[in-house]
C-alpha positions in Angstrom: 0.0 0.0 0.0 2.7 2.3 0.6 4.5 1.8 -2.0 1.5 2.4 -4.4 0.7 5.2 -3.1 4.3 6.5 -3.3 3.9 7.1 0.1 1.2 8.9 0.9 -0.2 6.0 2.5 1.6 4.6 5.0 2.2 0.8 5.9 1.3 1.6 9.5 -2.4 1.8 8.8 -2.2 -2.1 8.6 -1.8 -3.8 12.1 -2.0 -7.2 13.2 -4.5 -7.8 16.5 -3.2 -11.1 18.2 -5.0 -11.1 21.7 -8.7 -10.5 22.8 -7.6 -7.7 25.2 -6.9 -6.0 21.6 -9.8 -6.8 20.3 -12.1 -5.1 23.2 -10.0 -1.8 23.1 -10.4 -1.3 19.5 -14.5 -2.0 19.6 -14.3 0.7 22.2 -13.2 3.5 19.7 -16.3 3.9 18.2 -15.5 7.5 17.1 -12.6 6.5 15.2 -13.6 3.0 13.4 -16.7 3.1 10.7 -17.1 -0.6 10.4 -16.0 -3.9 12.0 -15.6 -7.0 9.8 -14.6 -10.0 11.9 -13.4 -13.2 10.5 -13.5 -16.2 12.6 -14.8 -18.8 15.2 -19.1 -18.5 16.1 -17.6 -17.2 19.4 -15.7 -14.4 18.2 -18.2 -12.9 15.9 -20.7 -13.3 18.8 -18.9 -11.8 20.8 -17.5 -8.2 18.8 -21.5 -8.1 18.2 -22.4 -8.2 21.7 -19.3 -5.6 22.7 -19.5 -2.7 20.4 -21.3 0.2 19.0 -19.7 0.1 15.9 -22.0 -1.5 13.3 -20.7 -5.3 12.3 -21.2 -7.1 8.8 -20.1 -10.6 9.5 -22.6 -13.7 10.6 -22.0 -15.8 13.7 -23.0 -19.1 12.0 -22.3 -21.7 9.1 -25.0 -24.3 8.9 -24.3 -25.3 5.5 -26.2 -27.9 3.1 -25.8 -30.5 0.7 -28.9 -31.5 -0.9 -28.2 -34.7 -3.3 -30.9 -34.8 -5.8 -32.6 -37.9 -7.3 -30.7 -37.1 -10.5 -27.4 -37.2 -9.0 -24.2 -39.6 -10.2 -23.2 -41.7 -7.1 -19.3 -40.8 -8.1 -19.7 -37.1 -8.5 -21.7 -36.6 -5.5 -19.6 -38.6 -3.0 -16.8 -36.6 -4.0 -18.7 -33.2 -3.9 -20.0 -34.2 -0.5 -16.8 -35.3 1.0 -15.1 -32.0 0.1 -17.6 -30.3 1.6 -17.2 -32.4 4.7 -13.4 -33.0 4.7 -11.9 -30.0 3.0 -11.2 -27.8 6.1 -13.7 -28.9 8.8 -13.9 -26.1 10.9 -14.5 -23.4 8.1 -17.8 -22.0 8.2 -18.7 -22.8 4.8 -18.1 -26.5 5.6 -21.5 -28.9 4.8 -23.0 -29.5 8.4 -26.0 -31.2 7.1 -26.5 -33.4 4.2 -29.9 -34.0 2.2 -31.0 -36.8 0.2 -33.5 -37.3 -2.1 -35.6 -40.3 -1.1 -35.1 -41.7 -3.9 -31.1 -41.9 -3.9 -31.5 -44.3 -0.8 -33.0 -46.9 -3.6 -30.8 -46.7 -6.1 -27.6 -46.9 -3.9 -26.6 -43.2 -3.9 -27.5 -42.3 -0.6 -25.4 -45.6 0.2 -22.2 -45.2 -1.9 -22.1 -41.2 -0.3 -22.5 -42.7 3.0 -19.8 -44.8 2.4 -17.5 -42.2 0.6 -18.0 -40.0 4.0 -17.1 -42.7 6.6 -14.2 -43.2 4.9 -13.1 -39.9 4.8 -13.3 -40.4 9.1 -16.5 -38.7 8.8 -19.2 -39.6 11.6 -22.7 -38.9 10.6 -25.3 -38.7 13.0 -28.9 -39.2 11.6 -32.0 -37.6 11.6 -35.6 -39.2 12.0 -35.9 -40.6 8.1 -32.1 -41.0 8.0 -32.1 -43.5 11.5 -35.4 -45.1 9.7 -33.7 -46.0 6.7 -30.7 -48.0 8.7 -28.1 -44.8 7.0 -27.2 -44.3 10.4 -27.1 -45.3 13.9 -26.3 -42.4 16.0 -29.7 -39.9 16.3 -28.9 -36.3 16.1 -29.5 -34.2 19.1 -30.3 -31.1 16.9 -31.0 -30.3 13.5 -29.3 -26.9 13.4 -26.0 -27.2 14.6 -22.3 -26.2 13.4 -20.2 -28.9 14.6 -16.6 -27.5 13.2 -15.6 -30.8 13.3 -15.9 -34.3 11.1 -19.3 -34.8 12.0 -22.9 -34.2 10.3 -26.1 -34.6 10.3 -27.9 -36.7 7.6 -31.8 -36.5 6.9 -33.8 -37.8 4.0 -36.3 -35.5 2.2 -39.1 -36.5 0.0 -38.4 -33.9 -2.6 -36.9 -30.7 -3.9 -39.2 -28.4 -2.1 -39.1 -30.5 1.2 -35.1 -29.6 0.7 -35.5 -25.9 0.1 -38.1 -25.5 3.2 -35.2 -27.4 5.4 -32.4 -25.5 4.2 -34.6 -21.9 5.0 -35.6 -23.7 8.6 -32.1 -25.1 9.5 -29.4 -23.2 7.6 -27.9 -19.8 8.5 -28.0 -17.8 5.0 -24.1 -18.7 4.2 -23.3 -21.3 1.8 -25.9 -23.9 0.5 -25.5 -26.7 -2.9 -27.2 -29.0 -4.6 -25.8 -32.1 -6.8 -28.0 -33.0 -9.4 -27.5 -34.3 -13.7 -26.5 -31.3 -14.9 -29.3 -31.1 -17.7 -31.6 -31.7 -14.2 -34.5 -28.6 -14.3 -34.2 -29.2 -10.2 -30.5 -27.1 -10.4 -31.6 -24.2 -11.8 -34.7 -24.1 -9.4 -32.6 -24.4 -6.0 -30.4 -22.1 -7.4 -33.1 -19.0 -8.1 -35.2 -20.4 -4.7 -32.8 -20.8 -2.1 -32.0 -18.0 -0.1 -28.2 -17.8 1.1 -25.3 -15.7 0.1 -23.7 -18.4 -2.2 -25.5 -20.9 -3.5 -24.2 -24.0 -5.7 -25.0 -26.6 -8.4 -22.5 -29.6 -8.6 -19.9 -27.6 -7.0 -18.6 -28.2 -2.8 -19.8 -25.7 -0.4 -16.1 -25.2 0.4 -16.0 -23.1 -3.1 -17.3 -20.6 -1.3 -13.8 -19.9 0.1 -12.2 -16.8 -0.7 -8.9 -18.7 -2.5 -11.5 -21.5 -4.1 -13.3 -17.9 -6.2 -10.2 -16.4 -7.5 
């Protein structure tokens, strides 16, 4: 910066903030900073909300979906999923929760993604249709929950529009996708009806990343 500006800018504006002491004095200038944008944990955002007057963008949450449509290739949509699972955990655009058509749990899908995730070390804790259909053991104590971790929660839906009304119920705005045939009408539909900030056809949740975009 300062050398593009030929030094009318200088490199001192730019400061690294390494401790939460830090953090508290400089949400108590509010007559000197505009606008806070904090990157990081649910508890940190939570918390520069709760302890300043200085307006905030940033969300607190990532309750991300997967929603694997009828249409879907087993192959692409284990990989898909497992990225979104695997990729970096704790990021808040990881999947938390993964959707499956009803009908991928009959034509081995829903089985061969299952598989593809406890693999990957992933343990997936099921919701009411999910512990029904034998995909997992383990019920799920919540259905909106950011785990950070190599764990998610698995439900079946009937259809697209049972997905959507989950993902508006459940989610947190950031980062939702849908794998689907790509010549599959139900991709451009979750696309134009889901209401996030990125949204995703046959591409990982994780693409949402900042280095994944450029």
């Amino acid at each position: 910066i300062e050398s593009a500006s030929d030094g009318v800018i200088s490199r001192d504006i730019i400061a690294l903030v390494t401790s939460r002491g830090q953090v508290k004095d400089l949400l108590s200038i509010d007559d000197v900073i505009d606008l806070v944008i904090p990157r990081g944990s649910n508890s940190l955002v939570s918390y520069i909300k709760a302890n300043t007057r200085i307006p905030v963008l940033g969300h607190a949450d990532g309750v991300c979906h997967v929603y694997v449509d009828s249409s879907a290739n087993a192959d692409s949509a284990g990989k898909i999923v497992v990225d979104a699972k695997t990729d970096y955990p704790s990021a808040c655009n990881a999947m938390e929760t993964l959707l499956l058509h009803q009908d991928t749990v009959e034509n081995g899908v829903a089985l061969s993604v299952m598989m593809a995730l406890r693999s990957a070390g992933v343990k997936c804790l099921g919701g009411a249709k999910a512990m029904k259909a034998g995909l997992s053991d383990v019920p799920a104590q919540h259905m909106k929950c950011e785990y950070g971790d190599l764990t998610c929660l698995v439900e079946i839906v009937d259809n697209l529009d049972e997905a959507i009304d989950w993902i508006h119920e459940h989610g947190s705005g950031h980062t939702e996708a849908i794998v689907c045939a790509d010549d599959s009408p139900v991709g451009e539909e979750f696309l134009k009806r889901v209401d996030a900030a990125c949204v995703f056809k046959n591409a990982s949740t994780r693409f949402a990343d900042g280095f994944r975009f450029r």
